[in-house]
VOPAGU-2260 file (C-alpha; in pm, 1 decimal, decimal comma):
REM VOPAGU-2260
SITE   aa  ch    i         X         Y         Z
SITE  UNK   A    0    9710,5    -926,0   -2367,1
SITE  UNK   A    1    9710,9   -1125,7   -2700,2
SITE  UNK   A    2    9988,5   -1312,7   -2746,1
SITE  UNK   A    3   10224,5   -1255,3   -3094,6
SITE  UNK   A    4   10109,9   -1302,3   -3440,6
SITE  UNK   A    5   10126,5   -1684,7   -3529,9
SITE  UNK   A    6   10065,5   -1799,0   -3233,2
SITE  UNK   A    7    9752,0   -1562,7   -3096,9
SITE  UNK   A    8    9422,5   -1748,3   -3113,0
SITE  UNK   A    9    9137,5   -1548,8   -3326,6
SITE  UNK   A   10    8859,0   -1430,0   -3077,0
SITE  UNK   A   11    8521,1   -1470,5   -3152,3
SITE  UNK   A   12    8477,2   -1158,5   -3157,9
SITE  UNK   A   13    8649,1    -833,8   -3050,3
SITE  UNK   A   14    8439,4    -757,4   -2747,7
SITE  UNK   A   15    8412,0    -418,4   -2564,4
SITE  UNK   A   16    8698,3    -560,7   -2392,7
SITE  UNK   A   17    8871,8    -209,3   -2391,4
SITE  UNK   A   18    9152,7    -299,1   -2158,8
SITE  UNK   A   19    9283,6    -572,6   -2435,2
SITE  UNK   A   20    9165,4    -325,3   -2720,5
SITE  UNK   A   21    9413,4     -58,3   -2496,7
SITE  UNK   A   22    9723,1    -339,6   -2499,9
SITE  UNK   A   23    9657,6    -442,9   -2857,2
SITE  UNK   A   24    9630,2     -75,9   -3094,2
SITE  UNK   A   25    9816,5     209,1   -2815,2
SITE  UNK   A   26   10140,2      45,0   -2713,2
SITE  UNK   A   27   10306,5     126,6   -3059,0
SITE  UNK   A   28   10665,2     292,1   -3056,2
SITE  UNK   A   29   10672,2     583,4   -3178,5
SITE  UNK   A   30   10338,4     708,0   -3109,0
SITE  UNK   A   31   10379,8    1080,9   -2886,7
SITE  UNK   A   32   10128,6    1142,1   -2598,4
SITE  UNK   A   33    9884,8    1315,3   -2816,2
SITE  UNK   A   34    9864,5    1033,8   -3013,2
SITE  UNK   A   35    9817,4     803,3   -2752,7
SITE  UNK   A   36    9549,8    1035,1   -2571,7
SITE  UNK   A   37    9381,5    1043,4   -2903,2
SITE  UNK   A   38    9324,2     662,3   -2915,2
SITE  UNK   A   39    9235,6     640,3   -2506,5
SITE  UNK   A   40    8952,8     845,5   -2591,5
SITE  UNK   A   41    8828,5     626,3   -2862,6
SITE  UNK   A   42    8838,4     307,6   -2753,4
SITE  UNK   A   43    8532,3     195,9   -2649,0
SITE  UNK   A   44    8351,2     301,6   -2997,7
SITE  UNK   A   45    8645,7     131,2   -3164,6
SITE  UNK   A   46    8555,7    -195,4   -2941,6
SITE  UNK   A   47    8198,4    -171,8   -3009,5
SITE  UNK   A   48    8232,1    -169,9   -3411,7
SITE  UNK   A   49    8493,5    -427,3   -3410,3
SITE  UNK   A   50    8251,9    -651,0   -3228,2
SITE  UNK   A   51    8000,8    -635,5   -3585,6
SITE  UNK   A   52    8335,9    -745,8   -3786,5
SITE  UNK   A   53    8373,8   -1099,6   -3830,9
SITE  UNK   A   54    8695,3   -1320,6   -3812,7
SITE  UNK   A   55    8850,2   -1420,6   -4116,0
SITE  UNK   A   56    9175,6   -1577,6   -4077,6
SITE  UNK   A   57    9410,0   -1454,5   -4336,6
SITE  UNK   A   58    9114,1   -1261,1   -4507,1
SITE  UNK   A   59    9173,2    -881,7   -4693,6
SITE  UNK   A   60    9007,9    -545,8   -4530,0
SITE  UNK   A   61    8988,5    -223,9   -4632,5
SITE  UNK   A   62    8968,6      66,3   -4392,7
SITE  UNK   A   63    8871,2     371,1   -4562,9
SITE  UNK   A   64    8950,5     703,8   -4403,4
SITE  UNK   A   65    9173,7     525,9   -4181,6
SITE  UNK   A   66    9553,8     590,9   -4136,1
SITE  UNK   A   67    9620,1     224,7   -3969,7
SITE  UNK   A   68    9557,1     264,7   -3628,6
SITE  UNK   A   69    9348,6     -48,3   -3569,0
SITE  UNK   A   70    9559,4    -254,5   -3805,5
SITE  UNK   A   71    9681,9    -473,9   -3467,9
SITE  UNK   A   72    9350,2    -523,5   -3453,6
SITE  UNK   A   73    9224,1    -654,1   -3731,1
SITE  UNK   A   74    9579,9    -856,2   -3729,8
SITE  UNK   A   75    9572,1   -1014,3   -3383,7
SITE  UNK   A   76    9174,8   -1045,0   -3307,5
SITE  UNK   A   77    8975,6   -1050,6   -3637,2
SITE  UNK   A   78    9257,0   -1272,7   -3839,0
SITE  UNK   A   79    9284,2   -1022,0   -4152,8
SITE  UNK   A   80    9678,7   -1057,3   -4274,9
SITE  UNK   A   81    9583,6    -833,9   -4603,3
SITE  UNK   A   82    9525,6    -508,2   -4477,5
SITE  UNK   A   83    9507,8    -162,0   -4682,2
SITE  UNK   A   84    9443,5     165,3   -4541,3
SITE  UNK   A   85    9326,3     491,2   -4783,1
SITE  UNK   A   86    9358,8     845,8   -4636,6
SITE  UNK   A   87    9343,0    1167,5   -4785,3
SITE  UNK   A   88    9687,5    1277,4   -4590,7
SITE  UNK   A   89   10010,0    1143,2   -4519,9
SITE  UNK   A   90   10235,7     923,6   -4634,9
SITE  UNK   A   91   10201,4     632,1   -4929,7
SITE  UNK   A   92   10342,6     275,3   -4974,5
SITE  UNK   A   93   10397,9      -9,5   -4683,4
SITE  UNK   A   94   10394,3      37,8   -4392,8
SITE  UNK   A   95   10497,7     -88,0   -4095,3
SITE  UNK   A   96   10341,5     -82,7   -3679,5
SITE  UNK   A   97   10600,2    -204,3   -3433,5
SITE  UNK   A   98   10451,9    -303,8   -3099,4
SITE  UNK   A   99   10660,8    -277,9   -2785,8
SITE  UNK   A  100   10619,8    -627,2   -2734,8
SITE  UNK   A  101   10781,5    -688,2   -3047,7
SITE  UNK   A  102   10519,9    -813,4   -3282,6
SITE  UNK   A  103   10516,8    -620,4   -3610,8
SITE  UNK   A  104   10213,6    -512,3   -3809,7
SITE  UNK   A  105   10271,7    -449,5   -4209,2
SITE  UNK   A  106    9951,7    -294,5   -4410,9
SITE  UNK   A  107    9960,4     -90,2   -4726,5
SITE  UNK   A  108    9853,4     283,7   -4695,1
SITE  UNK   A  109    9720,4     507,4   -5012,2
SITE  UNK   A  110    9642,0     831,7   -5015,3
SITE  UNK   A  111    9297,9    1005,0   -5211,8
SITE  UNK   A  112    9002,2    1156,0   -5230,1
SITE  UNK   A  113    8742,9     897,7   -5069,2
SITE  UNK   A  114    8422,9    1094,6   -5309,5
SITE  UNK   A  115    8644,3    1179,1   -5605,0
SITE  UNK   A  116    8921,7     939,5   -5702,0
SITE  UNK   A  117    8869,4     569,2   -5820,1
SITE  UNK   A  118    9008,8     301,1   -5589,9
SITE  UNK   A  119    9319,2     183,8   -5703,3
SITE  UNK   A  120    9175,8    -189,8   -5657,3
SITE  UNK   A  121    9067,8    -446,1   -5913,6
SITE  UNK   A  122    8702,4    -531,6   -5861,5
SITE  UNK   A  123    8634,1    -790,5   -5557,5
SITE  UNK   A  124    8934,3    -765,6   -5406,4
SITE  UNK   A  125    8817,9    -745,8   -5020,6
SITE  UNK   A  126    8621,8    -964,5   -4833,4
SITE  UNK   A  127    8574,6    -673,7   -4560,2
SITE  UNK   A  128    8545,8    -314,7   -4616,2
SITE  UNK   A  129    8526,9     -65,0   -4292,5
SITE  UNK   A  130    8435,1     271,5   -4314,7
SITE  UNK   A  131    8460,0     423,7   -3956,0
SITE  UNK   A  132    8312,3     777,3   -3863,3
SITE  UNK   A  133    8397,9     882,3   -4270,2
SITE  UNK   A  134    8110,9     945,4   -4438,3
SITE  UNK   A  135    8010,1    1226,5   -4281,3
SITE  UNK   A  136    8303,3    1388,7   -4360,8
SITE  UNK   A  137    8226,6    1376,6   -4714,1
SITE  UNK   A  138    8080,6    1680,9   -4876,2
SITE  UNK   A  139    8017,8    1635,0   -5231,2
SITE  UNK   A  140    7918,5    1256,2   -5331,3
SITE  UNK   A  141    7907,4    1006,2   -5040,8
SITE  UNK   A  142    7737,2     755,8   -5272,9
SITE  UNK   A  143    8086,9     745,9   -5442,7
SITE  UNK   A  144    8249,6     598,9   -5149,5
SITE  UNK   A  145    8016,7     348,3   -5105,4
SITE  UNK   A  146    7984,3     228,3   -5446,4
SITE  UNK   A  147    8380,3     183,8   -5475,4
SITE  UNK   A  148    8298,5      10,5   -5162,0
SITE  UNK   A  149    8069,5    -236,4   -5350,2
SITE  UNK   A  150    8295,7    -248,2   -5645,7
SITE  UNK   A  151    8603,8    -407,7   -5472,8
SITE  UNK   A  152    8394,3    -605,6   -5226,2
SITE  UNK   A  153    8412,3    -968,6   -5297,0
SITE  UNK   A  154    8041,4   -1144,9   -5392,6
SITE  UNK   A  155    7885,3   -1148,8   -4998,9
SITE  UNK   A  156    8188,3    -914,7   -4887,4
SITE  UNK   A  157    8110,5    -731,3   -4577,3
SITE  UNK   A  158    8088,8    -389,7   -4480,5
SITE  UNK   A  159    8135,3    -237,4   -4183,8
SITE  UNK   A  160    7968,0     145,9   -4142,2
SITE  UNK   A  161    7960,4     395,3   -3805,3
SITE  UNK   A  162    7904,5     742,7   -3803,9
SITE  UNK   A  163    7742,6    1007,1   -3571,7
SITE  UNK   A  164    7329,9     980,5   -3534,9
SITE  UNK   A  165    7171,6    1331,8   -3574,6
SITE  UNK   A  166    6870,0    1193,9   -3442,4
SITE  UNK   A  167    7064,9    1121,9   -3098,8
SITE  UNK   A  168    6990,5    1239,8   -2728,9
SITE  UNK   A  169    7230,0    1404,6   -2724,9
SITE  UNK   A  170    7148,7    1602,1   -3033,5
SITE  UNK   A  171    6811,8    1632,0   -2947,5
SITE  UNK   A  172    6911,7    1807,0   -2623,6
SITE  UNK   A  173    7141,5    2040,6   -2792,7
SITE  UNK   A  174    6850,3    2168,7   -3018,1
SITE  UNK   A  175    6652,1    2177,7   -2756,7
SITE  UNK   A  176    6835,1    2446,0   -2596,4
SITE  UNK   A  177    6888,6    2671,8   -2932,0
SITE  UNK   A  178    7224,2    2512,9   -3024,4
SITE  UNK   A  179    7353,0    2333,6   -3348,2
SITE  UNK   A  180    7201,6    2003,8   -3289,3
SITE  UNK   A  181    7529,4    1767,3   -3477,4
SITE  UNK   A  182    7782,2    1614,8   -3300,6
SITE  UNK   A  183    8103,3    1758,9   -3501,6
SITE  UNK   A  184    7996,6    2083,2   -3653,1
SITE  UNK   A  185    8349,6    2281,6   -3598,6
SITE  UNK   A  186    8662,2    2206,9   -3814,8
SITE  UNK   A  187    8942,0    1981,1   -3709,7
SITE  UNK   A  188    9211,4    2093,6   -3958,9
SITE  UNK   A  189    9251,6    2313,7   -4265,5
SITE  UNK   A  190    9135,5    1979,3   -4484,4
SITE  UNK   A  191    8771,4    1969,9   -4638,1
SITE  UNK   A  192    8761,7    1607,5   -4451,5
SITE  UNK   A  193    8848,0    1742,1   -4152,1
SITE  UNK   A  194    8535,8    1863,5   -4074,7
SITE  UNK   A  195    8122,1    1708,3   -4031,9
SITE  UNK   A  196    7967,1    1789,9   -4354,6
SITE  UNK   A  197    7677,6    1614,7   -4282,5
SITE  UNK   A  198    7550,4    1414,3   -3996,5
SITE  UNK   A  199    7281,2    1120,0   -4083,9
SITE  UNK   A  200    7005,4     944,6   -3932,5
SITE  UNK   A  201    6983,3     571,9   -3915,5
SITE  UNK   A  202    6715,0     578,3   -4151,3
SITE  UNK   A  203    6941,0     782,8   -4391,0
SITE  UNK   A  204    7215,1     557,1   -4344,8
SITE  UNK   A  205    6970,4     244,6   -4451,9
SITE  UNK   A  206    6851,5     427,6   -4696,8
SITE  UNK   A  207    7195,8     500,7   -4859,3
SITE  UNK   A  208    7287,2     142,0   -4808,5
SITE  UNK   A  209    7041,4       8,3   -5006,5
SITE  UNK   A  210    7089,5     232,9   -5259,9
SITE  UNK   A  211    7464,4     126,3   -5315,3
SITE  UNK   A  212    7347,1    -239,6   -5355,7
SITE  UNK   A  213    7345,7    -354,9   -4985,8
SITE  UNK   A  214    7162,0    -578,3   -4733,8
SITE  UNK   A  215    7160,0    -421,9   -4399,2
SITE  UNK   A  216    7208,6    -705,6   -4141,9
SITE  UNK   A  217    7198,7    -510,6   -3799,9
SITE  UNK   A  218    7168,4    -168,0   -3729,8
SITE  UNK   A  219    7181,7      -5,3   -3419,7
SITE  UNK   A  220    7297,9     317,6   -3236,0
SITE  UNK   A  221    7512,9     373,4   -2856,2
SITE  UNK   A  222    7672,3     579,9   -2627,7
SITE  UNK   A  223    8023,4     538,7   -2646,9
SITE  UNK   A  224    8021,0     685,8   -2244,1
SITE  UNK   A  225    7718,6     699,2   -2036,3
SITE  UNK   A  226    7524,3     958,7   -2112,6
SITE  UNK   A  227    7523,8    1273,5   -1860,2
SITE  UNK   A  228    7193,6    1366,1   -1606,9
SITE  UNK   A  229    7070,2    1609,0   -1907,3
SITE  UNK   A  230    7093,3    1358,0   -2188,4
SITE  UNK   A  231    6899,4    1109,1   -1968,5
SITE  UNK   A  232    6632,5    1408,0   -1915,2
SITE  UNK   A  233    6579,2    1460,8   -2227,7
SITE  UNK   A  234    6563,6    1073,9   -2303,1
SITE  UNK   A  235    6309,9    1103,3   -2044,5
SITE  UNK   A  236    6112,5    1423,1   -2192,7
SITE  UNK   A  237    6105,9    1205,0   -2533,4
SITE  UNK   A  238    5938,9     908,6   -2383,3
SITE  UNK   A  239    5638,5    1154,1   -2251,4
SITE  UNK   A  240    5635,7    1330,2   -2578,7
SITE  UNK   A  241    5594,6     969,9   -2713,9
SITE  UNK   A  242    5300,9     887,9   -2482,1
SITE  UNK   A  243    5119,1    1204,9   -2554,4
SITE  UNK   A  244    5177,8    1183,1   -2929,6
SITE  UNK   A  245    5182,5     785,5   -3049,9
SITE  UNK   A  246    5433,8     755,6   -3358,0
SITE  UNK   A  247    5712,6     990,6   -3185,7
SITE  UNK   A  248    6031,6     723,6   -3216,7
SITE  UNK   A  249    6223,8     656,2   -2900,2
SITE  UNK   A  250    6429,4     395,6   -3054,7
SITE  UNK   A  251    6791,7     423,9   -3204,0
SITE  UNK   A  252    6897,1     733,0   -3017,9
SITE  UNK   A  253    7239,7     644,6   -2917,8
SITE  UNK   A  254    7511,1     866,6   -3067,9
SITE  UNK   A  255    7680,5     651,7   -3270,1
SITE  UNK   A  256    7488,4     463,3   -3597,7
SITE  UNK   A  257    7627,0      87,5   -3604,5
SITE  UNK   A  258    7578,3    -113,7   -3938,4
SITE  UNK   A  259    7671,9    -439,4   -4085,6
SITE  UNK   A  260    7590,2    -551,3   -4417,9
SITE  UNK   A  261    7660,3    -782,7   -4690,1
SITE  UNK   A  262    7704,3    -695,3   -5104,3
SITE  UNK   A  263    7408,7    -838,0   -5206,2
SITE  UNK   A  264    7456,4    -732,1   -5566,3
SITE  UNK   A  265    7542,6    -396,6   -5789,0
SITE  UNK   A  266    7411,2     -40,4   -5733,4
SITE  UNK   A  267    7065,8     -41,2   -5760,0
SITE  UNK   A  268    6983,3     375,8   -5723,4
SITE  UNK   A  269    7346,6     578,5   -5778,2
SITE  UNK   A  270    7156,3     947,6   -5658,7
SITE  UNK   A  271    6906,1     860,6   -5376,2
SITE  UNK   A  272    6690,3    1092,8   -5277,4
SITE  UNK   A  273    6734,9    1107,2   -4947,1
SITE  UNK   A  274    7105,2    1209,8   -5033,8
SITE  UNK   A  275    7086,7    1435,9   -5315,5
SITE  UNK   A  276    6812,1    1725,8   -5388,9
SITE  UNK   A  277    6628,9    1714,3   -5702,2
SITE  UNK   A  278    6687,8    2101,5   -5824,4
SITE  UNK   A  279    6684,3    2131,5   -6184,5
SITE  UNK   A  280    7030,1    2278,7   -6158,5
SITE  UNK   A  281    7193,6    1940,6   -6079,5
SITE  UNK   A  282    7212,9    1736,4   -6367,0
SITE  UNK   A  283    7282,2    1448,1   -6249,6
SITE  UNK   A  284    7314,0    1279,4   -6538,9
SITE  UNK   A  285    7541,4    1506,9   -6691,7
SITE  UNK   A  286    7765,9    1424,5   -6386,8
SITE  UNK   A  287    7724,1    1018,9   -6412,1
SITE  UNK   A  288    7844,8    1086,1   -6752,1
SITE  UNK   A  289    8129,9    1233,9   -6670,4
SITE  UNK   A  290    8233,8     986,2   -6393,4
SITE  UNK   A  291    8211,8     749,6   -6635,0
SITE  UNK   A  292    8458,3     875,1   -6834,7
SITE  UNK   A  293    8707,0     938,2   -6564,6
SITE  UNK   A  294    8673,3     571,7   -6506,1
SITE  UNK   A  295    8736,3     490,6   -6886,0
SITE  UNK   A  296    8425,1     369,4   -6971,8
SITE  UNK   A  297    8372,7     157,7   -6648,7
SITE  UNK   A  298    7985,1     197,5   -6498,4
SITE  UNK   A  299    7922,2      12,4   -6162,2
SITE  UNK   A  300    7555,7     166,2   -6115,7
SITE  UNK   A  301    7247,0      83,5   -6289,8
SITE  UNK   A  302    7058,9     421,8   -6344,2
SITE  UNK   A  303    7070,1     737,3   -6500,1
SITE  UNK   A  304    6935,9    1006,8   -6272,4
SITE  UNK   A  305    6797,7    1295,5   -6456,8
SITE  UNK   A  306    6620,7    1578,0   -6187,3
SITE  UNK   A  307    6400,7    1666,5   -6453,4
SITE  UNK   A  308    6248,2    1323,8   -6511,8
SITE  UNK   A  309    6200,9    1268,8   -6154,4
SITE  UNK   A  310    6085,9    1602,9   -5978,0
């Protein structure tokens, strides 16, 4: 178990160690059974993205979509002491994690729309931004969250991205048998973010990165938990469809996308296409106009995108 803030050592690197992970982010007071269950069941994909986030002792994060639940994390492992969380429910202000062996966790929590609302942040504020299993929760602009992301990302800031690969095994073998191939397709909650608006593929994900003025470092998929006898089949079934048709990708199949990059620079391409149709009914341009004016006059990307023009 780590030891108390001050005096813990920063790790290299938060592991898939899920046992310390367990002893670090569940034992919070106040936290009911549900709560607790909640977290058990995520650990291990919470230990393998904290391993892609480097230490930075006394360095500022930002966890978008996040209510503070790894904030002992990022505390005791990863170094971070300025931490602010942004969710679209609950409560605002500071706030404050007590663990039950007495070490106390303080982050700021704000509450808006992750596609809609600027950030309340002054431009490069963070040297780490997270965005954990959010994006496909967004269903009207996802490019908006990660240009904000850019915008208050320190020059060579980092971001962290995960999010569910509908190009998986898994979803593979759901499709296979007539069934709705994504991972999260019901709804959660009566929220708009509580349900899978879209799932991506690691190529989308790139793609998107790119686009809001990224350099993808590593990118790579897993399994959170082993994958069952059928998943393995069909992993199987792939690898002969890949023999008898050359070009068929076996690679980056696991269920979860992993990426790390660094802020290379400003948005270079605010509407991708692999994002957003080109109808002539979406006027883009008419709608980076008026973002601009809801952020005074303030323009972080480069390029109008007219659907005309580029049909």
């Amino acid at each position: 178990m780590f030891s108390r803030p001050g005096e813990r050592p920063i790790r290299k690197a938060m592991r898939s160690d899920v046992r310390a992970l367990h002893d670090t982010v569940v034992p919070v007071e106040g936290y009911d059974g549900l709560k607790t269950r909640l977290l058990c069941g995520e650990l291990e994909r919470f230990g393998r993205s904290l391993e892609w986030i480097d230490p930075h002792p006394g360095g500022s994060l930002l966890d978008l979509g996040a209510c503070g639940d790894l904030v002992p994390a990022y505390h005791a492992a990863l170094g971070y002491r300025h931490i602010v969380c942004v969710t679209d429910a609950g409560p605002e202000g500071r706030q404050r994690l007590t663990h039950r062996d007495g070490s106390i966790y303080e982050f700021d929590l704000y509450r808006l729309d992750l596609e809609r609302e600027p950030y309340p942040f002054p431009d490069a504020e963070f040297d780490q931004v997270v965005a954990m299993e959010v994006i496909e929760h967004l269903a009207v602009d996802p490019m908006f969250m990660l240009a904000e992301a850019n915008r208050v990302l320190k020059p060579g800031g980092r971001l962290l991205l995960t999010t569910p690969n509908i190009n998986s095994l898994a979803c593979l073998y759901h499709q296979l048998w007539g069934r709705h191939p994504a991972l999260g397709v019901q709804a959660f909650g009566p929220g708009i973010m509580d349900r899978h608006h879209r799932e991506y593929s690691p190529r989308e994900i790139r793609d998107a990165l790119s686009a809001a003025g990224f350099a993808v470092q590593r990118l790579d998929t897993f399994d959170p938990a082993p994958p069952n006898e059928s998943i393995r089949r069909t992993g199987s079934l792939l690898k002969v469809l890949s023999w008898l048709k050359p070009g068929i990708d076996t690679t980056l199949r696991g269920s979860v996308i992993r990426s790390a990059c660094v802020k290379k620079g400003g948005v270079a391409e605010r509407f991708p296409r692999t994002l957003y149709p080109r109808y002539p009914y979406y006027d883009y341009a008419a709608y980076d106009r008026a973002l601009t004016e809801r952020f005074g006059g303030r323009r972080y990307w480069q390029t109008d995108v007219h659907p005309a023009a580029t049909a």
